[in-house]
Backbone as CSV, one residue per row, in Angstrom:
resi,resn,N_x,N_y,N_z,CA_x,CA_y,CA_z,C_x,C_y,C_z
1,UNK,-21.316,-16.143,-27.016,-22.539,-16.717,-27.526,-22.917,-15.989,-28.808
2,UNK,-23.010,-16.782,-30.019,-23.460,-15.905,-31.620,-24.837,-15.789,-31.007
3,UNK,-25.233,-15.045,-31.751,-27.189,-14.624,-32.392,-27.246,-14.936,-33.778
4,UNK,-28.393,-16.025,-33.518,-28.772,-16.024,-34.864,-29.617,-14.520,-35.559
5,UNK,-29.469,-14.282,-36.571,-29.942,-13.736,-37.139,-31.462,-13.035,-37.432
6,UNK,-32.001,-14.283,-37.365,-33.904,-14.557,-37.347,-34.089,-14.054,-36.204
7,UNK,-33.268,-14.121,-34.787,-34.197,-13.865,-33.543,-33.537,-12.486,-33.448
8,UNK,-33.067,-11.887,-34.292,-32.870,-10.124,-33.973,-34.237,-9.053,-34.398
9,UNK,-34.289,-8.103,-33.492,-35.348,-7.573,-34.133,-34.706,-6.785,-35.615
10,UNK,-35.706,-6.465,-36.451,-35.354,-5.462,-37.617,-34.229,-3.830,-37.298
11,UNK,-34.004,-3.779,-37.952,-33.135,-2.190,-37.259,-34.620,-1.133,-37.271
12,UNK,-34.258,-0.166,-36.518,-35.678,0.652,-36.372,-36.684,0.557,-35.070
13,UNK,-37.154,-1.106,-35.294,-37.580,-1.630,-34.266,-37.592,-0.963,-32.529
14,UNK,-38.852,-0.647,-31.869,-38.673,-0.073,-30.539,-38.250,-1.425,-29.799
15,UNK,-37.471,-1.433,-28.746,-37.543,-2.256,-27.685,-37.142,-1.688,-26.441
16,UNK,-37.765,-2.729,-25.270,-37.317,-1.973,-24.166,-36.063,-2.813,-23.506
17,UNK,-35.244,-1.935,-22.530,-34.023,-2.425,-22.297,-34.562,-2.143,-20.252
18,UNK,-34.959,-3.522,-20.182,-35.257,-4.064,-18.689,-34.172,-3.783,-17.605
19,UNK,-32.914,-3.886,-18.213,-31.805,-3.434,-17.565,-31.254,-2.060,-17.326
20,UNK,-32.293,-1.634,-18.049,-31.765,0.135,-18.112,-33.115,0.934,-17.464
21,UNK,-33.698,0.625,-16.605,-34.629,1.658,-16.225,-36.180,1.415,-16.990
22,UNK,-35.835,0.218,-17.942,-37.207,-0.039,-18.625,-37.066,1.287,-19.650
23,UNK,-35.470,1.422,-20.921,-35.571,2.765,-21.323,-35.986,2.089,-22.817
24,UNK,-36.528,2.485,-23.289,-36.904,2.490,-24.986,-36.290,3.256,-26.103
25,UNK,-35.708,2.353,-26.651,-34.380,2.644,-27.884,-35.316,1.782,-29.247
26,UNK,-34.687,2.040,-30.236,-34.522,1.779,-31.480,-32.918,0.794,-31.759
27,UNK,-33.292,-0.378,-32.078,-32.545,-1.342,-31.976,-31.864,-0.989,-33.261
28,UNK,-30.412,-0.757,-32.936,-29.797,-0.401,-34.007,-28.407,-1.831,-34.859
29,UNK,-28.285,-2.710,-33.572,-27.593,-3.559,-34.360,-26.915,-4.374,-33.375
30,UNK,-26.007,-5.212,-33.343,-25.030,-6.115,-32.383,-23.433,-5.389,-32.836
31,UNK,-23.520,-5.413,-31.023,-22.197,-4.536,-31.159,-21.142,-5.912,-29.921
32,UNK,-20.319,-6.773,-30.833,-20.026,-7.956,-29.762,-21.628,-8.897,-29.581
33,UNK,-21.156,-8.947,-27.662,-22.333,-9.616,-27.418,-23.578,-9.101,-26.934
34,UNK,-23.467,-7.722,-27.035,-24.293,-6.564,-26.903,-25.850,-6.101,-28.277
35,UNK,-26.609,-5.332,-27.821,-27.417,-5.021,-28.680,-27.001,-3.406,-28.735
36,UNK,-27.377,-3.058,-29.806,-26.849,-1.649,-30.311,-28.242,-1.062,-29.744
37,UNK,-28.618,0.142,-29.107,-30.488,0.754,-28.985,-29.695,2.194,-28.757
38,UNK,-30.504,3.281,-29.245,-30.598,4.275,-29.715,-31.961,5.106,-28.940
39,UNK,-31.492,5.889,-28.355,-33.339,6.570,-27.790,-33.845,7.531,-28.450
40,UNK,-35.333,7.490,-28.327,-35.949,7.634,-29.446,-36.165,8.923,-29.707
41,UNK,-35.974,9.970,-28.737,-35.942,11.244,-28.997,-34.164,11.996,-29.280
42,UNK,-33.558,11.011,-29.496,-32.195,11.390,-30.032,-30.750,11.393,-28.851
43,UNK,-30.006,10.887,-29.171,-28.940,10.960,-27.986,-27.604,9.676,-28.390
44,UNK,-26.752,9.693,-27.557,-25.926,8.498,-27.612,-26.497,7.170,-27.433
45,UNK,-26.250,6.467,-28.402,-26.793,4.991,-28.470,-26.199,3.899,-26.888
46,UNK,-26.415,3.257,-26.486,-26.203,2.542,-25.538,-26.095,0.821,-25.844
47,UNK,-25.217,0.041,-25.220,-25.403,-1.152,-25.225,-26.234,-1.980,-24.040
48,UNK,-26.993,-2.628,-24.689,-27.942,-3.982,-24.007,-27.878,-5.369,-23.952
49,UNK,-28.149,-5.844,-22.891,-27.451,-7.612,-22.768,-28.704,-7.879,-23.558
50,UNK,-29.175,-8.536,-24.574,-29.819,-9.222,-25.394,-31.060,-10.239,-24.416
51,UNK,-30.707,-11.144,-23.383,-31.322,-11.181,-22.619,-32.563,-10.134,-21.742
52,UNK,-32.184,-8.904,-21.533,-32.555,-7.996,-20.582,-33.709,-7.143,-21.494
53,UNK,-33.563,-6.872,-22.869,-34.584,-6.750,-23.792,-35.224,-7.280,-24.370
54,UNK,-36.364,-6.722,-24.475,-38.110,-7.056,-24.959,-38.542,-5.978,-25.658
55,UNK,-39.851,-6.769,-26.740,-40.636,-6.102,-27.290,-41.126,-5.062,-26.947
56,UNK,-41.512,-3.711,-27.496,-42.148,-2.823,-26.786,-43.494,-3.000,-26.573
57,UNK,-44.184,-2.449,-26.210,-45.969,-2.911,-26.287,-46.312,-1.762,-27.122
58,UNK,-47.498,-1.756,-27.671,-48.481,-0.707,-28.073,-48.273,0.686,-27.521
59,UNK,-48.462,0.744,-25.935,-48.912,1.938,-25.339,-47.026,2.757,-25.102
60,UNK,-46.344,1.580,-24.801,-44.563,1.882,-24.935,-44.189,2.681,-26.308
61,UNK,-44.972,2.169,-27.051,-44.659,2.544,-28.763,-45.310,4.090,-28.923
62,UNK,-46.333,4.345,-28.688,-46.935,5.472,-28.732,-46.289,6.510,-27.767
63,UNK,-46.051,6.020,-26.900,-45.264,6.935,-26.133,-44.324,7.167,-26.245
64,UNK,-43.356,6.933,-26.998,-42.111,7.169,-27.479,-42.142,7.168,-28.904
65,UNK,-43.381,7.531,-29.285,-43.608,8.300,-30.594,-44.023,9.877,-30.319
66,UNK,-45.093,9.982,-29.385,-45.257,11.474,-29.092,-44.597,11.962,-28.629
67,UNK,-43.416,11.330,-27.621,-41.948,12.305,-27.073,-41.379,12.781,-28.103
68,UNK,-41.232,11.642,-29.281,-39.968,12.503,-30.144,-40.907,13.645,-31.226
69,UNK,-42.389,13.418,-31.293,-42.929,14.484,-32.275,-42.833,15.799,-31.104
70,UNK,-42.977,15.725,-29.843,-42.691,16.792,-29.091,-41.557,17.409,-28.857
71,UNK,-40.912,16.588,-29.185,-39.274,17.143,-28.962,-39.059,18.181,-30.681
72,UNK,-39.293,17.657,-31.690,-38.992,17.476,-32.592,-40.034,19.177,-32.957
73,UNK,-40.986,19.276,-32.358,-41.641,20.389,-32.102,-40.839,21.579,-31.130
74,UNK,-40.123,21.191,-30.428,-39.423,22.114,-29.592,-38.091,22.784,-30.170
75,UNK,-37.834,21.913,-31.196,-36.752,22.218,-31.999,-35.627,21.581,-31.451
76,UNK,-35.633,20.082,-30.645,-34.575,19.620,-30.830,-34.016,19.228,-31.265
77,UNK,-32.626,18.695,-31.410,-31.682,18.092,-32.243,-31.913,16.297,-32.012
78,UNK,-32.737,15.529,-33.070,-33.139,14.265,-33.220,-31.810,13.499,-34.018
């Protein structure tokens, strides 16, 4: 099955991956029929069935903004 183009999110973009624990990545690209997501406090990128991810919300977004300024405070490797 292609993806159009228009219905991808931007690269950067938070989303959550429903299939993974509800984990929140940074949508990094189409890998096959897969979505490329990246987590947000740094690590190996993972693939997502395109189906199984969604938008993040507000309170998803913030929260996986203060993990990585906390991490990023601890001196981890982002």
């Amino acid at each position: 099955m292609e993806q159009k183009a228009s219905s991808l999110p931007r690269v950067g973009t938070l989303v959550v991956d429903t299939g993974r624990s509800d984990g929140v990545g940074a949508f990094r690209g189409v890998a096959g029929p897969y979505w490329s997501l990246r987590p947000v406090c740094g690590g190996v990128e993972w693939e997502a069935v395109p189906e199984r991810v969604r938008p993040a919300t507000d309170a998803e977004r913030l929260r996986a903004q203060i993990a990585r300024v906390n991490a990023r405070s601890r001196g981890e490797v982002l």
